[in-house]
C-alpha positions as CSV (number, residue, x, y, z in Angstrom):
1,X,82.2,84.4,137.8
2,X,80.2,82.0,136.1
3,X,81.1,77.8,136.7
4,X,82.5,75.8,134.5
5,X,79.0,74.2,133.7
6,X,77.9,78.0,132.9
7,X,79.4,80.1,130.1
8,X,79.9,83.9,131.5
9,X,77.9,86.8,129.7
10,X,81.3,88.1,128.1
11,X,81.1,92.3,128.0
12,X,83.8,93.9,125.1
13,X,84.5,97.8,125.8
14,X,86.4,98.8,123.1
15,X,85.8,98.0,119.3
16,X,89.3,99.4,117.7
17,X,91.1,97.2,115.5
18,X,92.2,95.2,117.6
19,X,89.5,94.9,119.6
20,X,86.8,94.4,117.0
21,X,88.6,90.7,115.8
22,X,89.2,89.5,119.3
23,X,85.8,90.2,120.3
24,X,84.3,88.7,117.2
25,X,86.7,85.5,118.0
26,X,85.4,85.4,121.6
27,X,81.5,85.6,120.7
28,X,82.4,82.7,117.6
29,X,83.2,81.0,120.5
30,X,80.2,80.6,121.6
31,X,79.8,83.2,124.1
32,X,76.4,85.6,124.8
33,X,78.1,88.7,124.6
34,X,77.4,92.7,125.3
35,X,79.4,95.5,123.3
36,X,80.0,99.4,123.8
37,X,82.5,101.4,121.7
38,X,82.4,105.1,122.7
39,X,83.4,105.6,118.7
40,X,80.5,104.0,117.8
41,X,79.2,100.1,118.6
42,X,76.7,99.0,116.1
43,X,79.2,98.8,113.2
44,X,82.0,97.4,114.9
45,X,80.2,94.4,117.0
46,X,80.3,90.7,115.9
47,X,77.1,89.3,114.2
48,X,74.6,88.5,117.1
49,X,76.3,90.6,120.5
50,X,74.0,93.0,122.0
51,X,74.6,96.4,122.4
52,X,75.6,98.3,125.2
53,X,74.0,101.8,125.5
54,X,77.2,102.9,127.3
55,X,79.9,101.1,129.6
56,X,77.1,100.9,132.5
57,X,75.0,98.9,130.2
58,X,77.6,96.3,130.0
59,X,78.4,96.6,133.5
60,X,75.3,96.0,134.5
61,X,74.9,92.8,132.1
62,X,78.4,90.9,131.7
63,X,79.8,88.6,134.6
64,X,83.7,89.3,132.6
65,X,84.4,92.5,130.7
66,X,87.4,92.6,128.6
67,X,88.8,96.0,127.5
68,X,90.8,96.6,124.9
69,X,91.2,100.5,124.8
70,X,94.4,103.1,123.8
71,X,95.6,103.7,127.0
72,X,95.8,104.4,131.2
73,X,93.7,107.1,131.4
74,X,91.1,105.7,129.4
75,X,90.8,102.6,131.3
76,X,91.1,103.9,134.6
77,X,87.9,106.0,133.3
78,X,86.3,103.3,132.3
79,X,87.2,101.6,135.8
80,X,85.6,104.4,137.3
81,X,82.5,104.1,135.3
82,X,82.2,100.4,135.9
83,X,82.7,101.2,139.5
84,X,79.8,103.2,139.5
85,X,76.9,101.0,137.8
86,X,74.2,100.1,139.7
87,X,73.2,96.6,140.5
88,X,76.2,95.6,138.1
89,X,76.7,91.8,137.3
90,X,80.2,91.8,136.5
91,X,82.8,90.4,138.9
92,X,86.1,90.2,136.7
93,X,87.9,92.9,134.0
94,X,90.8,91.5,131.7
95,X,92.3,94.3,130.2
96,X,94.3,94.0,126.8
97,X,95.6,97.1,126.7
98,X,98.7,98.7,126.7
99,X,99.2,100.7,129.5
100,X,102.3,100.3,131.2
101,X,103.0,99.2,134.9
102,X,102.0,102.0,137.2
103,X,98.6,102.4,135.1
104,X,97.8,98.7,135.7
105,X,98.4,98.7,139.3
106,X,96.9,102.3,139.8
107,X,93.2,100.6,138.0
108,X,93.6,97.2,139.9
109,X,93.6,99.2,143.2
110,X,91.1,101.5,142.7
111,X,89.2,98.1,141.6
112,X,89.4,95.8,144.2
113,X,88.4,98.7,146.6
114,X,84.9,98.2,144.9
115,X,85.3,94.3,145.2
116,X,86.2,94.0,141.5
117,X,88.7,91.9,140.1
118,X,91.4,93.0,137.8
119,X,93.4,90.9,135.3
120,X,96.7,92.4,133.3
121,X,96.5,90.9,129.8
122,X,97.9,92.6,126.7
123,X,98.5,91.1,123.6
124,X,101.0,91.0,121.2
125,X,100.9,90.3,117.5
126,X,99.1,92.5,115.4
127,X,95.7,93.0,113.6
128,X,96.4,89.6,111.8
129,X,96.8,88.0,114.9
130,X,94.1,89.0,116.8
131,X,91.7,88.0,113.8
132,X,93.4,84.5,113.8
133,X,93.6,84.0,117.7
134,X,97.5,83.8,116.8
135,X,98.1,86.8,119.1
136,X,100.2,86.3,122.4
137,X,98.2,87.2,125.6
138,X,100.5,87.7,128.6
139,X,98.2,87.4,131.6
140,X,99.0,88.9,135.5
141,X,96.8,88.0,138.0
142,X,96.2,84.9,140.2
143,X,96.9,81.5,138.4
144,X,93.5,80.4,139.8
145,X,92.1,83.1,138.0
146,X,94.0,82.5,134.9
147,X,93.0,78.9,134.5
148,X,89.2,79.8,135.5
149,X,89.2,82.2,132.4
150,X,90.9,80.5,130.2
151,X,87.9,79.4,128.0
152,X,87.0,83.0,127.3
153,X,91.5,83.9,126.9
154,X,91.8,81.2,124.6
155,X,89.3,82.0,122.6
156,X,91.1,85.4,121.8
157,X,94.6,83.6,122.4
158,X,95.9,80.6,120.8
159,X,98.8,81.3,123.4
160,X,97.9,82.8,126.7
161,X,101.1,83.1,129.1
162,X,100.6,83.9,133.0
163,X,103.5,85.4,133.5
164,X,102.8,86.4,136.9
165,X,100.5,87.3,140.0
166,X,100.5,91.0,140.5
167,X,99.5,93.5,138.1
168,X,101.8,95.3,135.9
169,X,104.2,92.5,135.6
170,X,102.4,91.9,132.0
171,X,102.5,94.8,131.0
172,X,106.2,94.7,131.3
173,X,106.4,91.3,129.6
174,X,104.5,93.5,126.9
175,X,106.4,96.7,126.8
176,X,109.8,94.6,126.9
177,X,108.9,92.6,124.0
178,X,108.0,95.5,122.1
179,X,110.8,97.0,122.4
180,X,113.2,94.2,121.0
181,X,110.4,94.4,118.2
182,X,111.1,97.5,117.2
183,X,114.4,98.1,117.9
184,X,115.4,94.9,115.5
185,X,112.8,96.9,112.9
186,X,115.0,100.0,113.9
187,X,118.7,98.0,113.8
188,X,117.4,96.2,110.3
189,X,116.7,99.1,108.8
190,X,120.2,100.9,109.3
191,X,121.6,97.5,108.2
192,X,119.8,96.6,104.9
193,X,120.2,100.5,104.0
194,X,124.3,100.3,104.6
195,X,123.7,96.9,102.5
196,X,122.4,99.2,99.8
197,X,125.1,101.6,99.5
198,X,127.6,98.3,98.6
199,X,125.5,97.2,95.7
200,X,123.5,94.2,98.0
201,X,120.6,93.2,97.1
202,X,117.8,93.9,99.8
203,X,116.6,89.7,99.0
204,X,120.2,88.4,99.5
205,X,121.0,90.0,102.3
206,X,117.4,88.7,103.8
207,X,118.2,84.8,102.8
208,X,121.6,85.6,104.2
209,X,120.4,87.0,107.4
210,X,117.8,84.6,107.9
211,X,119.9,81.4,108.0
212,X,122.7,83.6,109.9
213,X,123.1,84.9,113.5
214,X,121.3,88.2,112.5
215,X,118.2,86.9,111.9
216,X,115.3,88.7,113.7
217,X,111.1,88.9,113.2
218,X,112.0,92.1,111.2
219,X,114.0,89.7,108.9
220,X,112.1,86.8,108.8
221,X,108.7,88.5,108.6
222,X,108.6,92.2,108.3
223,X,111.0,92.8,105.7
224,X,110.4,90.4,103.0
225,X,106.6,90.6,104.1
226,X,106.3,94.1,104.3
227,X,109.0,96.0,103.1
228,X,110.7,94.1,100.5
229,X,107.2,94.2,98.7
230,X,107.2,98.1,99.7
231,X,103.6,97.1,101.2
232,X,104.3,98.6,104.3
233,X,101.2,97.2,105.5
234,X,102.1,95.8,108.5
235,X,98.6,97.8,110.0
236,X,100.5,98.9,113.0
237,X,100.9,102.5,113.4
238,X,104.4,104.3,114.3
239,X,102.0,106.5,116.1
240,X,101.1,103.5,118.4
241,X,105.3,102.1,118.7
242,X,106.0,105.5,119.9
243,X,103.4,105.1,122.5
244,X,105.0,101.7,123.4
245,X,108.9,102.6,123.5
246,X,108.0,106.1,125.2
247,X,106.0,104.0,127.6
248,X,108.8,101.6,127.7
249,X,111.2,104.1,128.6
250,X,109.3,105.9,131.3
251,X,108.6,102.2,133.1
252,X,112.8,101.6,132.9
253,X,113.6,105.1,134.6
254,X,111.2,104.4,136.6
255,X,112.7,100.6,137.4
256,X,116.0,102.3,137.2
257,X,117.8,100.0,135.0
258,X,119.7,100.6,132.1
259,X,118.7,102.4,129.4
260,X,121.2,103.2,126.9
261,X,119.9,101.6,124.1
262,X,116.5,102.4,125.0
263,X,117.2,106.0,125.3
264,X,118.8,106.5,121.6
265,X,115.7,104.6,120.0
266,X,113.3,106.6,121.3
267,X,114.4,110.2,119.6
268,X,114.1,108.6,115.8
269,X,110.9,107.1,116.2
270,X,109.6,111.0,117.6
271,X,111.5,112.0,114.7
272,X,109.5,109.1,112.4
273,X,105.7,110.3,113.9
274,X,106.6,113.5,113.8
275,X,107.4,113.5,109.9
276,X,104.6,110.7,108.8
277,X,102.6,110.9,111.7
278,X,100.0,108.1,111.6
279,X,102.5,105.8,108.8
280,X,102.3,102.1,109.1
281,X,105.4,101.4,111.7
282,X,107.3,100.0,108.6
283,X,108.0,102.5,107.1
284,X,110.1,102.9,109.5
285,X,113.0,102.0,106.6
286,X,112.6,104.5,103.7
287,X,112.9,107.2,106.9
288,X,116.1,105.5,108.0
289,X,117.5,105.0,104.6
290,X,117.1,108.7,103.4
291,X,118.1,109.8,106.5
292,X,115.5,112.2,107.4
C-alpha cells in the first residue's frame, strides 16, 4: 500500500447505486482512480476515472480495490478473478458489501493464501448517504490497517467504525443493525395502522412518538419522510431488506442465539417481495395496514 506521502491508485468494482456515489466521493477526493462494472462502466464512473476493461484491468492497476457488489458469491468471484491477474498491483480489497459472516471469512481466506489483504467494511445508510459521505462504514480488519486507509474510508465515510480485527465481525455489526432497522419499520407500521382504526392522526401520533419512549429512525425519519408524504422513496428495495434479514437469520442459527423475533419478521417481508417485488422497503406500511 501506498505511504502516506503517496495517494494509492484507488480501483472501484461495482458501479450500483450505491457504489456509483461512494466511488464518485472517493475520486472528489482527490484520488487517481480505475473503474469496472460488469453492468456496464462508462456511464456509471465519476468524471475523470479510467476504465477498467474488466476486474483484471483494475487488478492489474489499483494498489486498494474497493467492491461494492450484491452479494457472497459475487465477491468471492471477483476474489477469484483478482487472484488470478497477472503482474497485479493491488495489495488491499475493502469490501462494502453485504454478505454476511461466513462469506467474509470464506473470501478473506481464500485471499490471504494469494498474499492479498482483505478488509470487512459495509455501510449503512442509504443512497442519500453514500452520496453525502453520511453513510456508516463498520470496518474489520487490523486497526493498523484501518488507520492506514483511512484517507481513502473517509472519503466514502464521514463515520468509519473499526469494530473489530477478524473478518465477518462487520458484517454482523451490519446485519444486526439492519435488522432493528427494519423491524422498528415492521413494528411502526402495525402501530400507526392500529392508530388508524381509533381515529389518530398518522402526524400526531408521530410528534407523539417522537418526543416519547417509542421513538425510533422509522418515526423520526422514515415515516414523516417517506410515508407520511406517501413518497415511499426511501430508494431501498424490500427486495434488498429481505436479502439482509434472511441473511440475518441464517448468521443467528448459525450463532445459535435467539431468534424469536427474528424468526416472525422474516415470513412478512417474503410475504412483502413476493407481492411488490422490487417496492421501495417503505412500503412496507400500506402492506401491513391492508393486511395482505
Amino acid at each position: 500500500m501506498a505511504t502516506d506521502q503517496q495517494q494509492p491508485i484507488v480501483g472501484f468494482i461495482g458501479l450500483g447505486a450505491m457504489g456509483s456515489r461512494m466511488a464518485a466521493n472517493v475520486a472528489a477526493a482527490g484520488f487517481e482512480m480505475i473503474c469496472f462494472d460488469a453492468a456496464g462502466t462508462e456511464a456509471r464512473a465519476p468524471e475523470g476515472a479510467k476504465i477498467g476493461a474488466n476486474v483484471g484491468a483494475v487488478a492489474a492497476a489499483a494498489e486498494v480495490i474497493i467492491l461494492s457488489l450484491p452479494n457472497g458469491d459475487i465477491s468471492a468471484s471477483v476474489a477469484e478473478e483478482i487472484i488470478e491477474t497477472n503482474q497485479r498491483s493491488v495489495s488491499t480489497i475493502i469490501d462494502t458489501s453485504t454478505i454476511g459472516v461466513a462469506a467474509a471469512k470464506s473470501v478473506h481466506g481464500r485471499l490471504a493464501a494469494s498474499e492479498l489483504s482483505y478488509m470487512d467494511a459495509p455501510v449503512s445508510g442509504g443512497i442519500a448517504g453514500a452520496a453525502s459521505g453520511s453513510i456508516a462504514l463498520m470496518f474489520a480488519g487490523p486497526k493498523e490497517d484501518f488507520d492506514a486507509l483511512a484517507p481513502v474510508l473517509t472519503a466514502m465515510s464521514k463515520r468509519p467504525f473499526h469494530v473489530g480485527e477478524e473478518p465477518g465481525q462487520a458484517q454482523a455489526m451490519k446485519l444486526l443493525n439492519n435488522y432493528l432497522s427494519g423491524l422498528a419499520l415492521t413494528a411502526t407500521s402495525e402501530a400507526i395502522a392500529f392508530g388508524l382504526t381509533q381515529g389518530l392522526e398518522m402526524s400526531t401520533m408521530l410528534d407523539v412518538l417522537n418526543v416519547s419512549s417509542g421513538q425510533n429512525t422509522a418515526t423520526s425519519d422514515k415515516f414523516p419522510n417517506r410515508v407520511l408524504t406517501e413518497t415511499y422513496n426511501a430508494e431501498f428495495l424490500n427486495t434488498l431488506y429481505l436479502k439482509d434479514i434472511s441473511l440475518y437469520v441464517e448468521n443467528v442459527t448459525q450463532a445459535g442465539t435467539a431468534d424469536t423475533i427474528s424468526q416472525n419478521l422474516l415470513p412478512i417481508w417474503q410475504r412483502f417481495t413476493a407481492a411488490e417485488p422490487g417496492a421501495d422497503f417503505t412500503r412496507i406500511f400500506p402492506f401491513v395496514r391492508d393486511k395482505r
